[in-house]
C-alpha positions as CSV (number, residue, x, y, z in Angstrom):
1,X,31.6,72.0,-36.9
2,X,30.1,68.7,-35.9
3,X,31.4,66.4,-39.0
4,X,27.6,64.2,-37.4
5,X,25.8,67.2,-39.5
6,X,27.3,67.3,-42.9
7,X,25.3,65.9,-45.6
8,X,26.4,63.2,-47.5
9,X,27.9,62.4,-50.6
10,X,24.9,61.1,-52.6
11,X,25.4,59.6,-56.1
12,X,23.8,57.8,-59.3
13,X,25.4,54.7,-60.6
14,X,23.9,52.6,-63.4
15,X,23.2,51.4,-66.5
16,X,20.9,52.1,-69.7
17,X,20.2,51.4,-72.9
18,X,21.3,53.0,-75.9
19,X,18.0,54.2,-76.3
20,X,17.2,55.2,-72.5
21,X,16.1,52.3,-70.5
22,X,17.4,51.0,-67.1
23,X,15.1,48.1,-68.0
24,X,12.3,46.2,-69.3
25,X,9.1,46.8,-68.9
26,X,8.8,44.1,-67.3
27,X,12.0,44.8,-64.9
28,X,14.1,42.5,-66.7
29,X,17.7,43.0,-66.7
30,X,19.3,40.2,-69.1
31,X,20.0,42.7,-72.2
32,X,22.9,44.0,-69.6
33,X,25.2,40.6,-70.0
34,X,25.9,41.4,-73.6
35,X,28.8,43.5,-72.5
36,X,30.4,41.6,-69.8
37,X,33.9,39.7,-71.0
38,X,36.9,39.0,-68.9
39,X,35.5,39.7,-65.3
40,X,35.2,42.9,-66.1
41,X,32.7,45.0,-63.7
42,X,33.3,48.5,-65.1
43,X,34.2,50.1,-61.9
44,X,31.5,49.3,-59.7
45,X,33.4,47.0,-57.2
46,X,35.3,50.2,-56.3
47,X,33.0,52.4,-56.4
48,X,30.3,49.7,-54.3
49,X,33.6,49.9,-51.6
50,X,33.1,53.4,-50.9
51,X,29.4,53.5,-50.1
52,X,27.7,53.5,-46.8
53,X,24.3,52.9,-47.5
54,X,22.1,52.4,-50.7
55,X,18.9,54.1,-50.8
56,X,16.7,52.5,-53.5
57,X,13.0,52.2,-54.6
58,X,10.7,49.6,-54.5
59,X,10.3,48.5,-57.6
60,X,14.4,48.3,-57.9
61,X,14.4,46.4,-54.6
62,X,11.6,43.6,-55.8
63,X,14.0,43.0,-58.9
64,X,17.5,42.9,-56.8
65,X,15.7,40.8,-54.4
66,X,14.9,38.0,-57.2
67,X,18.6,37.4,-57.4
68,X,19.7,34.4,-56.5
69,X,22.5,36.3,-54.7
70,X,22.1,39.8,-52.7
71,X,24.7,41.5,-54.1
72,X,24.5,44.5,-51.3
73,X,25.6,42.0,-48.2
74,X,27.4,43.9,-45.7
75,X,26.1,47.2,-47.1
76,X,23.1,49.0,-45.3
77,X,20.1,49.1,-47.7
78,X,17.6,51.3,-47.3
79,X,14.2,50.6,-49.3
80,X,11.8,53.6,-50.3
81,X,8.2,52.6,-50.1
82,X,4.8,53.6,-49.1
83,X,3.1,49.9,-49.9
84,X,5.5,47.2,-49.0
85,X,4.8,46.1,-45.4
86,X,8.1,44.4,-44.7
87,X,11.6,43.8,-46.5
88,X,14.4,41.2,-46.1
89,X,16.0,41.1,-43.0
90,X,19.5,42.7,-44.4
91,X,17.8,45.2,-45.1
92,X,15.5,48.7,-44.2
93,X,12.2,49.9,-45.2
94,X,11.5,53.6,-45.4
95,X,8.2,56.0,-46.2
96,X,9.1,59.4,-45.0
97,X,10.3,62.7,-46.2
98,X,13.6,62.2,-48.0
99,X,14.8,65.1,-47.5
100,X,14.7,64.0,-43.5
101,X,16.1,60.5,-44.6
102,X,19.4,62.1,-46.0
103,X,19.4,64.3,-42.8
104,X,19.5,61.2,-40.2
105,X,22.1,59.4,-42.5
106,X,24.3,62.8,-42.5
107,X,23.5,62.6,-38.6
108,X,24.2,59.3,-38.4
109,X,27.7,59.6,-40.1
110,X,27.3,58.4,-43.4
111,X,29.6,60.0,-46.1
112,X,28.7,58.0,-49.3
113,X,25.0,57.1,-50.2
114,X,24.0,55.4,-53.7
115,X,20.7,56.0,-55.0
116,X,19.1,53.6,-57.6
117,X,15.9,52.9,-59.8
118,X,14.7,55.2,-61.9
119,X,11.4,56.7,-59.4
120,X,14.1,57.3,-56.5
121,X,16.6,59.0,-58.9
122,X,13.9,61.1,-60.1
123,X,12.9,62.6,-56.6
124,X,16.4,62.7,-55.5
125,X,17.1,64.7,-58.5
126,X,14.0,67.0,-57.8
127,X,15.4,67.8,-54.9
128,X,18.9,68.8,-56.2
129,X,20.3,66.1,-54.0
130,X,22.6,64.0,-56.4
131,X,26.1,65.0,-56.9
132,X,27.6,63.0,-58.8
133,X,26.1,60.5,-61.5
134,X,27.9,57.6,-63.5
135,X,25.9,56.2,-66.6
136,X,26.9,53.0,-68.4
137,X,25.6,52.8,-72.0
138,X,24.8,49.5,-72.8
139,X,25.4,49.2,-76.5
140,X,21.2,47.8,-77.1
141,X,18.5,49.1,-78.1
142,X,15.6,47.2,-76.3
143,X,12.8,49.8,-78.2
144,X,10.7,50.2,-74.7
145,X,10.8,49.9,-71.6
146,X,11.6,51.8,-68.2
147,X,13.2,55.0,-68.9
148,X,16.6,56.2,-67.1
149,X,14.5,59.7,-66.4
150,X,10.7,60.0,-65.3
151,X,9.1,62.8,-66.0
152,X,10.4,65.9,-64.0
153,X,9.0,69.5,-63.6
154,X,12.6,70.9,-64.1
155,X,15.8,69.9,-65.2
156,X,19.4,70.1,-64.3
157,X,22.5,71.0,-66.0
158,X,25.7,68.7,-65.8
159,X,29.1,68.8,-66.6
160,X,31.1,65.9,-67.5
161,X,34.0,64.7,-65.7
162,X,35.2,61.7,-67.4
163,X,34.0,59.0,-70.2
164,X,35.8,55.7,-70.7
165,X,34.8,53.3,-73.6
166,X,35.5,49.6,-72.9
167,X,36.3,46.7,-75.2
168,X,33.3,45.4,-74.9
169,X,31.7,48.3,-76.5
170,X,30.3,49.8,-72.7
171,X,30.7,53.5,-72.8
172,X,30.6,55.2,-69.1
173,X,30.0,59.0,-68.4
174,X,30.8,60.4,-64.9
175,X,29.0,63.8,-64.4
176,X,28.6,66.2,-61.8
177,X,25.3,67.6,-60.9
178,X,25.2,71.4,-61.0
179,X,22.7,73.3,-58.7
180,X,21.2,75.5,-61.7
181,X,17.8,74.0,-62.6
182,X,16.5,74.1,-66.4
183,X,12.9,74.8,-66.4
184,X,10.6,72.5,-68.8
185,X,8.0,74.2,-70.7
């Protein structure tokens, strides 16, 4: 079997809210310092090592790209949008089929691919393409905001693999993604 065809690895890591928000409404990401102490990073320098490319939204990529630092340098990012005309130079710009997308990356080699903002996840998801997913609970409640899950036709079941609860009060789930769909009503 040509090892150019297999699909990728394609997983979730982030963080929410105790009550369910990856942000703000208005994309703000402050409330997520209140946990960080001692330089720690909760696992994401490791797992950011063993990713090939980064597959993320729009909206996600306008906030990432307000940093004063691109934290993705050296990794290929690829930027899901129908609107924006042109991204930074370190980085890709995507409209078509998704399902393509992961194809060309399987194609094109690529074992690992990370999928962020809450839209992105949502369609990946839809199409029963994440395997693995690592949630951070931020211990906050902001009250509103952008939820971790948009609105889906069906569901998923999950089982979890692992949960670690850091000093700082950070509690992180690792899940794998089973292929058995929950319908919503």
């Amino acid at each position: 079997m040509d090892k150019k065809n297999l699909k990728p690895k394609i997983s979730v890591f982030l963080a929410t809210s105790l009550d369910g928000y990856i942000a703000t409404e208005e994309g703000n990401l402050d409330w997520l310092d209140v946990v960080y102490m001692n330089d720690e990073d909760f696992g994401f320098r490791n797992f950011l090592l063993n990713i090939d490319v980064i597959v993320m939204g729009r909206k996600t990529y306008e906030v990432v790209n307000g940093f004063s630092n691109w934290p993705y340098k050296g990794k290929r990012v690829i930027v899901l949008s129908k609107t924006l005309k042109a991204v930074r130079k370190d980085a890709e710009l995507y409209d078509g089929d998704i399902l393509e997308l992961v194809e060309i990356l399987g194609k094109e080699g690529a074992k690992h691919v990370w999928v962020d903002g809450g839209e992105t996840i949502a369609e990946f998801l839809r199409l029963s393409l994440i395997e693995r997913m690592t949630v951070s609970t931020i211990p906050v409640i902001l009250g509103k905001g952008i939820p971790l899950f948009h609105k889906m036709e069906t569901g998923c079941n999950c089982r979890l693999l692992s949960t670690h609860a850091y000093e700082s009060g950070l509690v992180q789930n690792c899940y794998q993604l089973l292929k058995t769909e929950i319908y919503v009503q």
